[in-house]
N, C-alpha and C positions, 0 to 999 in steps of 0.2 A: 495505780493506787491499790484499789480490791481485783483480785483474778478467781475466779471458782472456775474448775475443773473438772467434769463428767461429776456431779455431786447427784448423790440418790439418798434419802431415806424413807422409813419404812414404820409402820404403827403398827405395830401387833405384828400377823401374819400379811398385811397390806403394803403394797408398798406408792410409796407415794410419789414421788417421782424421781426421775432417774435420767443422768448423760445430761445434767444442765451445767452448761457453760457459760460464761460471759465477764467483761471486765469493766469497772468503772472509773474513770479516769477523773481528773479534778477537773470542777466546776460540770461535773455531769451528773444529773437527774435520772435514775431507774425506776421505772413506775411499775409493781408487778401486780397484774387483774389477775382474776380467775373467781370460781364457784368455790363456796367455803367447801371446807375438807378438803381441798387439793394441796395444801402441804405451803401456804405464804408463810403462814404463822412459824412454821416447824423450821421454812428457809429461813427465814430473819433470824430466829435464835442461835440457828448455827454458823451465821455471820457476825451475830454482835458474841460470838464464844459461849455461850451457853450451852450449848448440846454438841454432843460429836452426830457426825452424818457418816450415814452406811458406808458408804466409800465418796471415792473420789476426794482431792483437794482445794483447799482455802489460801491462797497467798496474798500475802499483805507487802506489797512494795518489793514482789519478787523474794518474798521468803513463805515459806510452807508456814503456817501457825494452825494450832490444835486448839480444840474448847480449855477456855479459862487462860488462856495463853494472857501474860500479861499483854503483849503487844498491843490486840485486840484492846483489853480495857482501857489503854491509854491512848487509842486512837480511834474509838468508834463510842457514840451515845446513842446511845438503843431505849425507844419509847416504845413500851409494848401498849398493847389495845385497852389493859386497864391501866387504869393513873397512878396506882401503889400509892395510894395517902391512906395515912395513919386517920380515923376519923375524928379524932378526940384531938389533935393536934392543930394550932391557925394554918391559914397557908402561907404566913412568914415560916411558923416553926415545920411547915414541910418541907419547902423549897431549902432551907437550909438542911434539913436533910437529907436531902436529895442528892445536894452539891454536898455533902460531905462524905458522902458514899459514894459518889464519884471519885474523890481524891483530892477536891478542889477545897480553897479556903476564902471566903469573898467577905467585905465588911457587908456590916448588917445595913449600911447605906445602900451599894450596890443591890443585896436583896430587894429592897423595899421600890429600887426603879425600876429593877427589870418584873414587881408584879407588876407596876404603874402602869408600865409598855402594855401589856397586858391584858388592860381595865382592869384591873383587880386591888387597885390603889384604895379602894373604899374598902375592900374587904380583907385589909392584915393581919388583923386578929380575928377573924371569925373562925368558928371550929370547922374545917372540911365538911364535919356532917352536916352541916347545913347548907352547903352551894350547890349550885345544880350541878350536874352533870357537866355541862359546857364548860363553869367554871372551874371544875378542879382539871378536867382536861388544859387549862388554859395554866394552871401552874406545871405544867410540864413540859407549854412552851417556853415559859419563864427562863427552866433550868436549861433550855437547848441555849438559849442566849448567855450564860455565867459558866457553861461547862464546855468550853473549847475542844473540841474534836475534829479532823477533819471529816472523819464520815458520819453522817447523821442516819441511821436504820430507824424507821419509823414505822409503826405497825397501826394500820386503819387511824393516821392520825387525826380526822375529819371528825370520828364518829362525835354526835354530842353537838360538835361547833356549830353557832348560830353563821350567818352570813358574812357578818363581819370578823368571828373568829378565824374564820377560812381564808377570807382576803389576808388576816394577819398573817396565821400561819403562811400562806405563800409567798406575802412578802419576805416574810424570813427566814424560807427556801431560799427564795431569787437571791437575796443578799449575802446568803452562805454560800453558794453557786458562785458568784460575782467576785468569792473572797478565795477563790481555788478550791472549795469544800465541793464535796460530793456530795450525794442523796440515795438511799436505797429505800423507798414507802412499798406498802401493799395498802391497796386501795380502791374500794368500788365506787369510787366517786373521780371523777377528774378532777387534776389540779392544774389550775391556771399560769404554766409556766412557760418560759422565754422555748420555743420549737424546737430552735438550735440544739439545745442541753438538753433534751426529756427523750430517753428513750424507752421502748416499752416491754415487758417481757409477760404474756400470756402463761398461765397454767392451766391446763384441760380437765 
């Protein structure tokens, strides 16, 4: 599915790392730890096409693809570590645009089940700026469930989640996993997933 090859980049005069390889295959899990500053955040984006990296290549199903490359967009949903909501906006009116910025088109029925799934069925019209933190994280997994992608790139997506958000979130790892879909998280917390499928990649 995803293959990176000798990938390195670099902050300023810093470089952050460098000669990382590895490949993710369907229905597999990459969990990558490390100490903040070592470069998850900078690797994520330069897998969901957002940023070019110093050297080294990105291939998608054995083709080479560049940042912004459509491929990328239309086969990877990248959740960065903040939730990007509008705060003046419900979390109906973000979720849908969420998935419209994706490229997708879903009825406003579909919206309002997949907050349901959620919990967040009590709170459809409320304004973002008033949900905790947990919540509007939790509209983000809404849009993982309406925006079909095989590879799911998730960045610290725990943070916020109460106990029960986190059970959710991994079930809807394992299900996505189960459906041939892949996973690329960074993550200082473990996720509770099937041994088989989870493997791990350290940053120093």
């Amino acid at each position: 599915m995803l293959e990176i090859q000798d990938l390195a980049a670099r902050r300023g005069y810093v470089t952050l790392f460098s000669q990382v390889s590895f490949k993710v295959e369907p229905g597999e899990a990459l969990i990558i730890t490390g100490a903040n500053g070592t470069g998850k955040t900078t690797l994520l984006r330069m897998l969901a096409g957002l940023s070019h990296p110093l050297s080294g290549k990105i291939l998608w199903q054995g083709r080479e693809v560049r940042a912004f490359d459509p491929v990328l967009r239309s086969n990877i949903t990248f959740v960065g570590h903040a939730p990007a909501l509008k705060d003046e906006l419900t979390a109906e009116e973000n979720l849908a645009l969420l998935v419209k910025l994706a490229g997708e088109t879903v009825t406003m029925s579909a919206l309002r089940e997949a907050l349901q799934e959620v919990a967040l069925g009590a709170r459809l019209t409320v304004p973002a700026r008033v949900l905790s933190q947990g919540q509007r994280r939790r509209i983000g997994l809404a849009r993982l469930a309406l925006v079909p992608r095989p590879l799911w790139v998730l960045d610290e997506p725990v943070t916020a989640l109460d106990s029960a958000g986190i059970a959710l979130l991994t079930g809807m790892i394992a299900m996505h996993l189960s459906k041939g879909g892949a996973v690329i998280a960074a993550t200082h917390q473990a996720l509770d997933l099937p041994a088989g499928a989870m493997r791990q990649l350290s940053f120093q």
